[in-house]
C-alpha positions in Angstrom: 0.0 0.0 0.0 2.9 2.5 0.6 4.8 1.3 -2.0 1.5 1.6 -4.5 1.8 5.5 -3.2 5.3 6.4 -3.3 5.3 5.0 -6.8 2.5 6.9 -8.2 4.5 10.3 -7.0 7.7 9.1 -9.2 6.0 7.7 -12.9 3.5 8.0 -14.8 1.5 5.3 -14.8 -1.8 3.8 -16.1 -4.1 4.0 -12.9 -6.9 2.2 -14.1 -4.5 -0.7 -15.4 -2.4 -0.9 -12.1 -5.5 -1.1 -9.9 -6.7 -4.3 -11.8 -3.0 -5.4 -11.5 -3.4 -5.4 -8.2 -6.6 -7.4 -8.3 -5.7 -10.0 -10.8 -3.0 -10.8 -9.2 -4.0 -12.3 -6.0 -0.7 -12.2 -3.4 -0.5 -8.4 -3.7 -4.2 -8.3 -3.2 -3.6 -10.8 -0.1 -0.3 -8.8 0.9 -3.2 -5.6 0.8 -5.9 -7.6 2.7 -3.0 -8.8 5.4 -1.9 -4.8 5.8 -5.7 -3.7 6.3 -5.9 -6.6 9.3 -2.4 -5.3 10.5 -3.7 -1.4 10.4 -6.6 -2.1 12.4 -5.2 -4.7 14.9 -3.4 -2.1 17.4 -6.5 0.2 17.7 -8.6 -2.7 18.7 -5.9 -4.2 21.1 -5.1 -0.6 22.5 -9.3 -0.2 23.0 -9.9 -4.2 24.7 -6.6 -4.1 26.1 -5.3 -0.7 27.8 -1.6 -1.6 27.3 0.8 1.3 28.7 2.7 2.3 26.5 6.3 2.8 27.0 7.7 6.0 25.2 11.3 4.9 24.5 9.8 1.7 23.1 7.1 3.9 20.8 10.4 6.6 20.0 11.8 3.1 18.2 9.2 1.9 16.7 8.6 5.2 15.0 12.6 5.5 13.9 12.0 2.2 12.7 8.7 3.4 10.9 10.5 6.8 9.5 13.6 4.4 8.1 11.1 2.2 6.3 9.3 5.3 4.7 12.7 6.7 3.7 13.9 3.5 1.8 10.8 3.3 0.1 11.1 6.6 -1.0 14.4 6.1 -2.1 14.2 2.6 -3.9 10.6 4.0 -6.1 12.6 7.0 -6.9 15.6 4.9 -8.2 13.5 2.3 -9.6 11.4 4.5 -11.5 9.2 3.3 -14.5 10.6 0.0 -14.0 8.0 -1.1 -11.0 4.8 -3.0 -11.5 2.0 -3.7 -9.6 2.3 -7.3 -10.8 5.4 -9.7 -12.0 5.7 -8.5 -16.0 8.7 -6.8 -18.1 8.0 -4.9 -21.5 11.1 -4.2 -23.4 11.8 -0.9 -22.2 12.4 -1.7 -18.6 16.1 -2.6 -17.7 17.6 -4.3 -14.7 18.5 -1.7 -11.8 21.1 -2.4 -9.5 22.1 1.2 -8.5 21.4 3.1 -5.5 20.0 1.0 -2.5 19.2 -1.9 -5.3 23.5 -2.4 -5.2 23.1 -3.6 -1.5 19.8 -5.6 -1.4 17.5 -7.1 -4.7 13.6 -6.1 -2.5 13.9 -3.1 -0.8 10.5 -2.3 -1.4 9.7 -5.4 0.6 11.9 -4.6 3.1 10.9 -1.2 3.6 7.4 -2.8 4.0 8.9 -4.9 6.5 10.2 -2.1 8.4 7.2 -0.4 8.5 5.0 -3.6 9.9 7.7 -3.8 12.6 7.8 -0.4 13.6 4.2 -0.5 13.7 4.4 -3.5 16.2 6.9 -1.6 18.6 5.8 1.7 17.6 1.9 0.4 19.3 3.8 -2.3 21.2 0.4 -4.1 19.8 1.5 -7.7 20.2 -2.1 -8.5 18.3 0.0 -6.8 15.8 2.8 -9.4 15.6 1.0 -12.1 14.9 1.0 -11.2 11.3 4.6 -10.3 11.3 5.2 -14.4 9.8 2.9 -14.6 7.8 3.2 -11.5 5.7 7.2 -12.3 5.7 6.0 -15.5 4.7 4.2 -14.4 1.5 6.7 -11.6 1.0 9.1 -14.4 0.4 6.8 -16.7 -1.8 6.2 -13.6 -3.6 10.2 -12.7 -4.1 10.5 -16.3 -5.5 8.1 -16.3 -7.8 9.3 -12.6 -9.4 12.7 -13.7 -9.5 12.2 -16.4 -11.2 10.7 -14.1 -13.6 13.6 -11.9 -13.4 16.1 -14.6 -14.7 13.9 -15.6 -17.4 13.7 -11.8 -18.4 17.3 -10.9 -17.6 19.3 -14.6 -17.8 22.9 -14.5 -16.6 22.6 -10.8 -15.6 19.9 -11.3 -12.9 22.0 -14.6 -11.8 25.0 -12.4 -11.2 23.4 -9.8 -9.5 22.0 -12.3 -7.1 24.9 -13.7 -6.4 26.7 -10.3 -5.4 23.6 -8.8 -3.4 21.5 -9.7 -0.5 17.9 -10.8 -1.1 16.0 -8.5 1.4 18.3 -7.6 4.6 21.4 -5.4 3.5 24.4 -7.2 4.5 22.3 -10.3 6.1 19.5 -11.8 4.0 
């Protein structure tokens, strides 16, 4: 969902056509229905539960929040017109691996990642954090399934740049 916003800000795309991307294809429409659940899951607990709330805790969670915001930002501005709301190439797109795409292949996913987690700390909703696995779980499934697409697109190139860069955690993962 943040990604879907941050990369309407940096191309020019076909609305109409990325919303029934979105739709026809059915993880990012799960991905959207598992972010929805997440949204609404700290309000709730924070209503039934009366948690207090630690302000240190919240202070890290919302750096957490405000670093997954920024590498979004960053990774739609560098990946430009190359994004899709589904797994497809057209001939002008080309394989980016500059700017925060040199240290890890997803940060869009990751970014998302960061966000969710924040979230969690950010509410200390541990409701929250039950969708933490699942969502990385389908993150995952998803990165799979485009990559594969990405070496069919890109052959040896894609294979290489795997090989030299992280999947989702700079440095790590």
């Amino acid at each position: 969902m943040i990604g879907r916003i941050f990369s309407s800000i940096h191309r020019k795309t076909d609305k109409i056509k990325t919303i029934k991307n979105i739709f026809s294809d059915y993880t990012a429409l799960i991905i959207l229905i598992i972010q929805m659940i997440f949204i609404s899951l700290p309000i709730i607990e924070y209503y039934l539960v009366k948690n207090d709330i630690n302000p240190i805790i919240s202070g890290i969670g919302g750096l957490t929040i405000f670093t997954g915001f920024l590498i979004s930002f960053f990774a739609n501005k560098e990946i430009g017109t190359n994004w899709s709301a589904s797994i497809e190439k057209d001939n002008s797109q080309k394989l980016i691996t500059s700017g925060i795409y040199k240290y890890i292949r997803h940060p869009l996913y990751f970014s998302g990642l960061l966000i969710l987690l924040g979230t969690v700390i950010y509410f200390q909703s541990w409701w929250s954090s039950t969708v933490l696995i699942p969502f990385y779980l389908l993150v995952n499934w998803r990165i799979k399934h485009e990559e594969d697409n990405l070496i069919k697109f890109f052959g040896n190139e894609y294979r290489q740049y795997m090989r030299k860069t992280k999947k989702i955690i700079p440095f790590l993962y």
